[in-house]
Structure formats: structure tokens, C-alpha cells
C-alpha positions, 0 to 999 in steps of 0.5 A: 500579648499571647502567644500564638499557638500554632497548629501541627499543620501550622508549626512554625518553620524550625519546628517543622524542619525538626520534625523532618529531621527526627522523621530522617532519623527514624529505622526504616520499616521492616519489609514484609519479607524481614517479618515473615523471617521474624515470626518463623525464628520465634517460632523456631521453625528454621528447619526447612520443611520437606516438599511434602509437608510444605504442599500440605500446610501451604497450598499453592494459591490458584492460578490466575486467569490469563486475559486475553489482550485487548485490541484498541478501540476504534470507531467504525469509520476510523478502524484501519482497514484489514488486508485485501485478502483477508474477507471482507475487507474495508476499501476507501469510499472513493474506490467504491465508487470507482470500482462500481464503473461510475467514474474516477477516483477523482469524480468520486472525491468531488461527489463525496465533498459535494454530500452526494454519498451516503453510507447506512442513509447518512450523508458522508463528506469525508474522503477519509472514510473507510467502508465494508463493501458487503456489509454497509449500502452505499448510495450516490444521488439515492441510487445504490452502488454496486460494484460491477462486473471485471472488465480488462481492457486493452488499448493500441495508444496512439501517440500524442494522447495521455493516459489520464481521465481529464487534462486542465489544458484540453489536450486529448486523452485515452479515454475519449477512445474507450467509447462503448466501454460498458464501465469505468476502468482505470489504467494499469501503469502509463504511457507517455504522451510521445510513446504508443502501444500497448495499454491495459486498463481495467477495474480490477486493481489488485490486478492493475497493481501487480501489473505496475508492481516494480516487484512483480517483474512482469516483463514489457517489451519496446520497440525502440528507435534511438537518435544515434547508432548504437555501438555493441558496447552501448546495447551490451551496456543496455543488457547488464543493467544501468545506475539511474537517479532512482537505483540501478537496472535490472537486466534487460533482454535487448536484440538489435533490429536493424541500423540505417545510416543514422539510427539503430532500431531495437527491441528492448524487454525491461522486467520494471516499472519505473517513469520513462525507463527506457528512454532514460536508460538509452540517454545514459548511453549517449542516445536519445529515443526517437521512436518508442512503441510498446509492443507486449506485456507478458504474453499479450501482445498487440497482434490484429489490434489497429492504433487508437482501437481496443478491445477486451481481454479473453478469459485466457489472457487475464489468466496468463497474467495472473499466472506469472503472478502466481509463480512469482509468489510461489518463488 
């Protein structure tokens, strides 16, 4: 038999293992830094060089240019979305619609699932899908959608009714007490159903949020009638600030009205937003709500306004909101 000659690709495996071996053995490579020093000892050129002379025989290389970052590409519908306060700033398809006073936000969902929406004449089923509402045309059954006029509206609620646009178990809703409303407008915070008074809805949602904002501190006033007489103690306690589930109170102004043989009627000013405030508030002192009328949001109040009726805000009112917006960021 011949023996097989092998291949350096195919050495056999002891031969192989040598080789890795005397591989190991091997000094490492100078670096490029040990050559340099090399040559300029040959050379003997171990006398540093003086500043000047060192300019003349090696320049410095040119500065490179610095690239300026690049911003992660998105596609038009994926972009996230600028601030609102920046120009021309993208808003979801849904508040588009809204906006426009052509319904809720939940219509607007359904007509966008439907394919009734199209955006640059392309149909649009996302719900996802963020727009520019000055740059692109937004259609809804081929008619083009424009966002419509301001409206600030304001509504005595009366008990027994909900502030959402449709209930699944039919009982009845603010809006069906905005008949003559020239528009959609959507509510700015909520009453619930056994608390009337005062309510503001509008289309203008930056102004809905700062209203509703726990942050903005914009002050509601209540009338209230508890279940028991109230103490001094119990309203101080109202006053200083409450531990709730969800945090502790802010300070409350608080005056006491009157008290018959078995309730104590006050008024109440609270500077938060949170679900069912006051009644919590008064159950954490051992009371419960029997009556409870929002009366004022800021300066605007119910004065003239019959229950179940609405009108809209002057131009002065809506300022003196915006106002205490203003002073609020300006702290």
C-alpha cells in the first residue's frame, strides 16, 4: 500500500497539533509603535526635536470633518409624532376627525376601520397612523375634513345624566342637551352620574387637558351636603389635606354653610383633578356625600345658567382660564 499523502489542509491531527504548537511559540509581531522606535534608533535620531523643527518636517494631517448625527429613519406613518407646540405637528387620524366636530374619537375609530378615511387619496385602516394636519387631506366619505372653528361650551348638568357620548345600557347622556351645538366637542374632565353642575366641553384639547391637568391646579368649587354633622375637626381635617388610595391631598379651602339637625351643608374648593375626590375625601372623615353640585371652575361660574341648559363661553371667559395657565407655567 502507498501511503497517503496528506495535504497542508488535510494534515493529520498530530501533525497538526505541532504546528499549533510552534505557532505558539512563535514572538509576537513588533507593533507599529516598536518599529517606529526602531528605525529612529538606527537612524539615530534620539534626540528629541524642537517644536519647530518637528512642525516643518512632520505637518499635522487635516482635521477631519465632523459629520453631523444622523436621526433614525422613519417612514411617514411611523415617525413619532413632534410636540404640540412645535409647528406643524403630527396628531393621531382619530383626533383629526374629532377635532373637525364630526364626532367622537370612538366614531372616528370605527369609520377608519370601516375604510371610510383616506389620507393623499389612499385609503387608511390604521388607528395607529399619524398625520400633518396642514400638509396632508384627509377625506371621510370623499368629503374633505377641516378642522373647524373653537367652541368652549358650558353646561349646568343635571343629576342623573353621564358625561359620555353613548351609554351600551341607554341610560341618557349630556349630549343629548347639546341640541344646537354647531359641532362636536368633547368633555373637559367628568362629573358623575349623581353630581350636577358645572361642565365644560369643548373641542379644543390642549385646553381640555390643562383643565383636567392634576398639575395645573386650576381651582373647582362644590357645594356640598354630607350625611352626618360635621365636626370642626372633620373640615379642619378637609383643610390640611387627606391620605387617599392614589396620594395625599393638596389643601383645600373649606367654609361651612349652615348644619340642620342632621347634615352639615358646605362649600368645598379643591386645586386636583382626581376621580370622585370629594366624596372620597368626605368618607375619609366618617361622612358620606348626599348632595353634590359643582358650582365654579376658575372664575367661571354657574350664575343665570338653568339646569339641563348651556351656552357658550365669552371670549373673556376662555381668556381668564388661559390666564391662570399662563401664571401657572410662568411659576
Amino acid at each position: 500500500m502507498h501511503p497517503i499523502a496528506y495535504h497542508h489542509k488535510y494534515m493529520r491531527p498530530r501533525d497538526y497539533g505541532k504546528k499549533l504548537l510552534a505557532r505558539k511559540k512563535k514572538p509576537p509581531k513588533a507593533g507599529k509603535a516598536a518599529k517606529v522606535a526602531a528605525a529612529a534608533a538606527q537612524r539615530g535620531s534620539t534626540a528629541p526635536r524642537s517644536p519647530a523643527a518637528a512642525s516643518q518636517r512632520d505637518p499635522a494631517p487635516p482635521a477631519r470633518p465632523v459629520r453631523p448625527a444622523r436621526s433614525p429613519r422613519h417612514t411617514e406613518d411611523s415617525a413619532p409624532p413632534p410636540t404640540s407646540a412645535s409647528p406643524g405637528a403630527k396628531k393621531t387620524l382619530d383626533r383629526i376627525l374629532s377635532k373637525a366636530g364630526l364626532g367622537s374619537r370612538t366614531e372616528a375609530t370605527d369609520w377608519i376601520r370601516e375604510g371610510r378615511v383616506k389620507v393623499n387619496g389612499r385609503a387608511v385602516t390604521s388607528i395607529d397612523m399619524w398625520i400633518h394636519p396642514k400638509r396632508d387631506k384627509v377625506t371621510l366619505d370623499g368629503a374633505p375634513v377641516r378642522e373647524g372653528a373653537k367652541l368652549y361650551i358650558l353646561l349646568n348638568k343635571p343629576k342623573g345624566y353621564l358625561t359620555t357620548y353613548k351609554d351600551p345600557e341607554g341610560r341618557p347622556t349630556v349630549y343629548q342637551l347639546l341640541k344646537g351645538v354647531p359641532g362636536f366637542v368633547g368633555t373637559a374632565g367628568r362629573l358623575d352620574m349623581d353630581t350636577s353642575g358645572l361642565l365644560i366641553l369643548t373641542n379644543d384639547t390642549s385646553f381640555a387637558d390643562f383643565i383636567t391637568s392634576p398639575i395645573s391646579h386650576v381651582p373647582k368649587t362644590y357645594l356640598v351636603k354630607s350625611s352626618s354633622r360635621l365636626s370642626d375637626e372633620q373640615l379642619e381635617s378637609l383643610r390640611k389635606g387627606l391620605n387617599l388610595e392614589d396620594g395625599p391631598t393638596r389643601p383645600a379651602a373649606v367654609t361651612r354653610l349652615r348644619d340642620s339637625e342632621k347634615y352639615t351643608h358646605f362649600e368645598i374648593t379643591i386645586t386636583e383633578g382626581r376621580n370622585r375626590q370629594v366624596r372620597r375625601m368626605v368618607e375619609a372623615v366618617g361622612s358620606k356625600v348626599l348632595k353634590l353640585v359643582r358650582v365654579s371652575i376658575g372664575p367661571i361660574s354657574l350664575a343665570g345658567l338653568t339646569i339641563g341648559a348651556w351656552r357658550e363661553l365669552t371670549t373673556a371667559e376662555v381668556r381668564s382660564l388661559v390666564a391662570i395657565r399662563e401664571k401657572e407655567e410662568a411659576q
